[in-house]
Each structure stands twice: as structure tokens, then as C-alpha cells.
N, C-alpha and C positions, 0 to 999 in steps of 0.2 A: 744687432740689427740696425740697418742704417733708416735714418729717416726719408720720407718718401723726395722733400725736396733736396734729398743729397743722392738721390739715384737717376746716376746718369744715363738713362735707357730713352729711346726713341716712343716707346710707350709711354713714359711718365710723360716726355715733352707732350705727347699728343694730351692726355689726362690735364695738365696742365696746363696748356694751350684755351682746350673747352672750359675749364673752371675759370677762367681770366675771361674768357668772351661770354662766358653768362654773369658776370660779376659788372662788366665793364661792357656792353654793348658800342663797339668804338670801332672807325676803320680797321687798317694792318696793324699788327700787334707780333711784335718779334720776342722768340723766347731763345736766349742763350745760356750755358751751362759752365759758368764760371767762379771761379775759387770755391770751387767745393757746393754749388748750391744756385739754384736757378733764380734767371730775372727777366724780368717782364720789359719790355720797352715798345711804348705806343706815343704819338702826336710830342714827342721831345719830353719826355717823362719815362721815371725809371721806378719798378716797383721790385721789391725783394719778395721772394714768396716764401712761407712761410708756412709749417704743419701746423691746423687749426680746428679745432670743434667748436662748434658750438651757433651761436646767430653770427650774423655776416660771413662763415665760411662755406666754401664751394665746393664739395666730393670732397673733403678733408685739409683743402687749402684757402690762404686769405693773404692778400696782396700789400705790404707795406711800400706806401708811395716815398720814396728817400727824395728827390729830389722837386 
């Protein structure tokens, strides 16, 4: 079973779209689905997202800031 941030469906984007804008209340926020696994990019900053429970995550996701 693949993990949710390696499922490349137009529903995940949406799911993980909404768990980034309640995490990060911020302008436009672009999600693209590359090497196997989604990323976040808002104001010149790139976050990897990542399958998470527990405090600081969102519907079962949490945003690692890389750059």
C-alpha cells in the first residue's frame, strides 16, 4: 500500500492543498507531484510533505521546509 504522499490522484492534491493552507495560512501555494512524492511551494520556499501523526500534523500530513 503506497503512502498517501506518494499517491498521485487529483484528490490527494486537493487533501493536501487544504492541510498546507490550514498549516500555513499564506497567499498562492502551488502543489506539484514529483519524483515520486509531493511538494509544496509558496512566497520562494519549498516544503516536502510528508505522512505524519501526531501534534503539528494536518488530516495525516506535515510540511518539511528544505529550502
Amino acid at each position: 500500500m503506497a503512502l498517501k504522499t506518494e499517491t498521485n490522484t487529483r484528490a490527494m492534491e486537493r487533501r493536501i492543498r487544504r492541510a498546507f493552507r490550514d498549516k500555513y495560512p499564506r497567499g498562492r501555494a502551488e502543489a506539484h507531484f514529483e519524483h515520486g512524492q509531493w511538494w509544496m511551494m509558496a512566497g520562494g520556499a519549498t516544503w516536502s510533505v510528508v505522512d505524519a501523526t501526531g501534534p503539528g500534523s494536518v488530516d495525516g500530513f506535515d510540511f518539511e521546509r528544505i529550502d
